[in-house]
N, C-alpha and C positions, 0 to 999 in steps of 0.2 A: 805664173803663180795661181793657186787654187782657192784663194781668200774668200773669193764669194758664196763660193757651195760648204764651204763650214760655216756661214752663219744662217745660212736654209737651214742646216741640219740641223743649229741649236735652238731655233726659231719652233721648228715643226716638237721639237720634244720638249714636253713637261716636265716640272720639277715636281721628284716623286711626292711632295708635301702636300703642293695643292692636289694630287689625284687620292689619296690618301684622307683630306679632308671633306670632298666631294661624294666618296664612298660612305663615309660615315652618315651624313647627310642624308642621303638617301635612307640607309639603314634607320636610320632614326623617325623619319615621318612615314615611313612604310610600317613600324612595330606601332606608332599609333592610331594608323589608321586600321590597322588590327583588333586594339582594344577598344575600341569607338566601336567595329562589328560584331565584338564580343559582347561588349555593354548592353547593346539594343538588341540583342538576339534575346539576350537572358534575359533584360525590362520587358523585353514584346512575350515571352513562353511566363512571366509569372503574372503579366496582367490577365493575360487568356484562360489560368489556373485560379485565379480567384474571379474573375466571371463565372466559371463553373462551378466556382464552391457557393457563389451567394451572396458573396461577402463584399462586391463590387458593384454596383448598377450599372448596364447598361446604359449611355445616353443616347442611344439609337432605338431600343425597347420601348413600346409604349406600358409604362404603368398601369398595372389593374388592380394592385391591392394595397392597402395601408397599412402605416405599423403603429399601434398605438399601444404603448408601453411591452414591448418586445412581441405581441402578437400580432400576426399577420389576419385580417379582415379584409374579407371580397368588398368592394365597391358599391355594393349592392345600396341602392334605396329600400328602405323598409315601406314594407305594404300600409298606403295611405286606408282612411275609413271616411265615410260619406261627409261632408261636414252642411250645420244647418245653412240651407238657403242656395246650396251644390249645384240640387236638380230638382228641380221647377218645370213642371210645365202644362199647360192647359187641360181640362179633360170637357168630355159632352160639350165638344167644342166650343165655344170660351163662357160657360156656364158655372165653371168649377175650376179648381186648382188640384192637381197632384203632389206634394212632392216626396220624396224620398228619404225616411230617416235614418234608415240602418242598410244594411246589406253585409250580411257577417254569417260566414260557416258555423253550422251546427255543433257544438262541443259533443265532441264524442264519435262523431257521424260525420267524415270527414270529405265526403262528395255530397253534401247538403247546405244550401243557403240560405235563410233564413231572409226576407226584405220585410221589411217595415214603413209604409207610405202611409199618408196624410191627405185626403179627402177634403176640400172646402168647398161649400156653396159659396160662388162670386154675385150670381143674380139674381135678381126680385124674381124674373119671370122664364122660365126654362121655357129654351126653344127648340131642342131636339131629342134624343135620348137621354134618359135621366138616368139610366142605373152603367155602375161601375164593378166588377163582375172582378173580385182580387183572384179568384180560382182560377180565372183563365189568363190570369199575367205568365210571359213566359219569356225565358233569356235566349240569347245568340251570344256565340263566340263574335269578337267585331272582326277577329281574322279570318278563319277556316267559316264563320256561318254557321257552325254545326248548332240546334238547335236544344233548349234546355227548357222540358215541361215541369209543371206544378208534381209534386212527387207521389200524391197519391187524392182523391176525392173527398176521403174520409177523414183529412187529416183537419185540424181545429184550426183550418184558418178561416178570415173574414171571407163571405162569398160574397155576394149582391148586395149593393148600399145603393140604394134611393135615393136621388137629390129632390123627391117631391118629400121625404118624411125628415127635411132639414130645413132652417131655417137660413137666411141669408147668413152668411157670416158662422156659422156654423161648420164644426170640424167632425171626422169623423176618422178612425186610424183601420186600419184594415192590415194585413198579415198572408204570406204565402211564403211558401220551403220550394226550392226549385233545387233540381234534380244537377250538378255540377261536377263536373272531374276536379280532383285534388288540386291539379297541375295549373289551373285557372284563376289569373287572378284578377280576370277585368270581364266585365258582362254588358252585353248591351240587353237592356228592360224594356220588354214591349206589354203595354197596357189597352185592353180593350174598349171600346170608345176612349182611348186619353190620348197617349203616344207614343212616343220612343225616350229612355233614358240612353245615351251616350257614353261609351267607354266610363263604367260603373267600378270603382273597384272594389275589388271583396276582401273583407278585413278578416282577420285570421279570428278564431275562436277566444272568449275571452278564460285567461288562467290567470291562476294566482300562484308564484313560488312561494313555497312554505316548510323549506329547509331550514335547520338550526343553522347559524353561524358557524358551528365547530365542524361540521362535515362539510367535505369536500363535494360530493354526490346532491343534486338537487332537486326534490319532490316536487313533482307538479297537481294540483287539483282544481280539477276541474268545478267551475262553480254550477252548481245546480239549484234550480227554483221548482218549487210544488208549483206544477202546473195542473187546472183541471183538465180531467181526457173529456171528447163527444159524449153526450149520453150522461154524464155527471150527474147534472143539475139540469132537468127539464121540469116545468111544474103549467098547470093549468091555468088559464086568465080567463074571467067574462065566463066562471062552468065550464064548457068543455068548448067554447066559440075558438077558440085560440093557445096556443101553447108558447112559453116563454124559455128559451134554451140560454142557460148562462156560458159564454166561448171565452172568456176571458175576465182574470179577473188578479191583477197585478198592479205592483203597487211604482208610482213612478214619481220623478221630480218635480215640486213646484213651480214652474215657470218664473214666477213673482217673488216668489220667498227661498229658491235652492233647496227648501225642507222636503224632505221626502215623506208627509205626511200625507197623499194623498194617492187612493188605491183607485184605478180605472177601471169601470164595472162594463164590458160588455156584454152586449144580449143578441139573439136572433129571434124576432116575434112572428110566429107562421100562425098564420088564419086556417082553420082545418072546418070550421063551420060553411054552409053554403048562406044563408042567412044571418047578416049581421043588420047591427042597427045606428044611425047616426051617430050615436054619441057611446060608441062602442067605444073608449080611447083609453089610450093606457098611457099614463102621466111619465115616463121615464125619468123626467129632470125633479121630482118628489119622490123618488126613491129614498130608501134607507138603509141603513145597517145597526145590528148593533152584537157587541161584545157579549157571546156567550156567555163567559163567567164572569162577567160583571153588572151586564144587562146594562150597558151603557151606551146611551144611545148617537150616531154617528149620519150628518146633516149630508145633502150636497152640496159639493163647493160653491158653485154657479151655476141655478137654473137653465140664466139665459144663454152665459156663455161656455158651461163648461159640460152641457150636457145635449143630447138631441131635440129633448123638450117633448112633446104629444107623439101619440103614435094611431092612427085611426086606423082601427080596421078594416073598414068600408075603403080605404085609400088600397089596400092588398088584397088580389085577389085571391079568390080560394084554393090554399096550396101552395100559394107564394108565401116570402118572407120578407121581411125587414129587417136591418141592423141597426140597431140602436147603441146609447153608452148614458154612462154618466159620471162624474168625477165626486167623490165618496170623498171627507175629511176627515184620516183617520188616523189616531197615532202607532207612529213608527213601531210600539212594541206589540200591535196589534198584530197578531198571524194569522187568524181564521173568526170569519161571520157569520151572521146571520143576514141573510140580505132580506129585503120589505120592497118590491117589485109594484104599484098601486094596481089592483083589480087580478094580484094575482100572487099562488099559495107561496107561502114563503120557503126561501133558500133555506137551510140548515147547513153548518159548521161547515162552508166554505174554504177554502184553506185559500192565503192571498201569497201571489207568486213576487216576483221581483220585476 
């Protein structure tokens, strides 16, 4: 009998159902794992498409600009400007103070810097060089070094100020234009007998917009002040002993009060006589002014402290000069003086700058 080898044979063969069910199976998790590579194919080519448009960030990108109400703006920090008390630092070795109160491109003249420093006598009794020389101030790149001189000789800045024709505590403002590429916005300030200012920055030109609201296009002007030129305003002191050159003469803020009612009168007083006499002195801190068409007369602030004070001849030699100032109280609608200099011919219709 053959009984054993037909139940091998029913054993080893399937029933068409279960292979039937098996196939489908397969079929089945094979068509989804198709759409699972369809899915991620088409999510991975539209994410890649909108990186490209813009419209996706990057989280691997380092960020460089901001959006602030649908405009995109560089990152940029805006150009800082000097602030009071910045830069400070010794002059005529610890005899005096420097510091720093402007440093701003020329409007108009856009490789041009304008600096503005401040002058104090600290000591009773000067022990080394006394004069501070603003013509010969001159900048450096702090990167490349490349060097940046006073832009011309003849130009109306302060030159040589004298700590023997100040008092202790006494200030004096001095002025120099150095010669600067556009592309600059930080300077290092070297001063003759003082020292170095440090990573300086230069502040952009001062504008005013002065567009209508209705247009879209926006006017810029540039503010402008009557300045006197060299040569202006020279007059004789003491007859012909000496000559009084007016370099400045603008009107600035009150420290104490914010009022801008008070104009700052600088002078250069050159000795051109060879003989002088003791008491050859020219009073600067009793200076005057007064209103052309009013004939109204205009005091100094502070003799002691907001002016030079005496100026002795006999202390300058022949052909040398002295800077002197003094601070004028005068009202804001005032434009143009007459200045009263003591021991010497008077200014005519001076125009006062800003």
């Amino acid at each position: 009998m053959k009984t054993g080898n037909r139940n091998a044979v029913e054993k080893a063969s399937a029933p068409p159902e279960i292979r039937r069910r098996g196939g489908s199976l397969n079929s089945f998790l094979a068509g989804i794992a198709t759409t699972l590579a369809l899915l991620l194919a088409a999510g991975g080519y539209w994410y890649y498409r909108m990186l490209q448009s813009g419209n996706v960030n990057n989280p691997l990108a380092q960020q460089s600009t901001s959006v602030n109400n649908g405009v995109v703006t560089p990152s940029t920090p805006p150009k800082e400007e000097v602030k009071t008390g910045e830069f400070v630092i010794p002059a005529a070795g610890n005899d005096a103070r420097l510091e720093l109160l402007s440093v701003r491109r020329v409007a108009g003249v856009p490789d041009e810097v304008e600096l503005e420093m401040r002058l104090t006598r600290l000591a009773d009794t000067l022990t080394g060089n006394s004069v501070i020389n603003f013509q010969e101030v001159t900048g450096r790149h702090p990167v490349t070094y490349d060097v940046y001189s006073s832009v011309s000789p003849v130009n109306p800045n302060s030159k040589s100020v004298s700590l023997l024709n100040m008092r202790r505590g006494d200030s004096v403002n001095g002025y120099t234009v150095l010669k600067v590429p556009a592309a600059v916005d930080k300077i290092d300030v070297f001063v003759e007998n003082g020292g170095a200012f440090k990573n300086v920055p230069v502040a952009v030109a001062e504008t005013v917009s002065n567009a209508p609201v209705n247009q879209t296009k926006t006017t810029t002007i540039v503010k402008t002040t009557t300045s006197i030129k060299p040569g202006d305003f020279v007059e004789n002191a003491f007859g012909k002993k000496a000559k009084v050159e007016l370099i400045s003469v603008k009107r600035i803020q009150d420290p104490e009060t914010g009022n801008r009612d008070v104009v700052n009168v600088q002078m250069r007083i050159r000795r051109v006589a060879e003989d002088v006499a003791g008491g050859d002195i020219i009073g600067v801190g009793n200076s005057t002014a007064r209103n052309p068409l009013t004939t109204e007369t205009f005091n100094a602030v502070d003799v002691v402290k907001r002016s030079t004070g005496s100026v002795s001849l006999s202390q300058i030699r022949s052909g040398a000069s002295a800077d002197a100032y003094v601070w004028l109280r005068v009202p804001e609608s005032v434009t143009v003086l007459d200045i009263y200099v003591p021991e010497t011919a008077a200014f005519k219709n001076v125009p006062v700058g800003n």
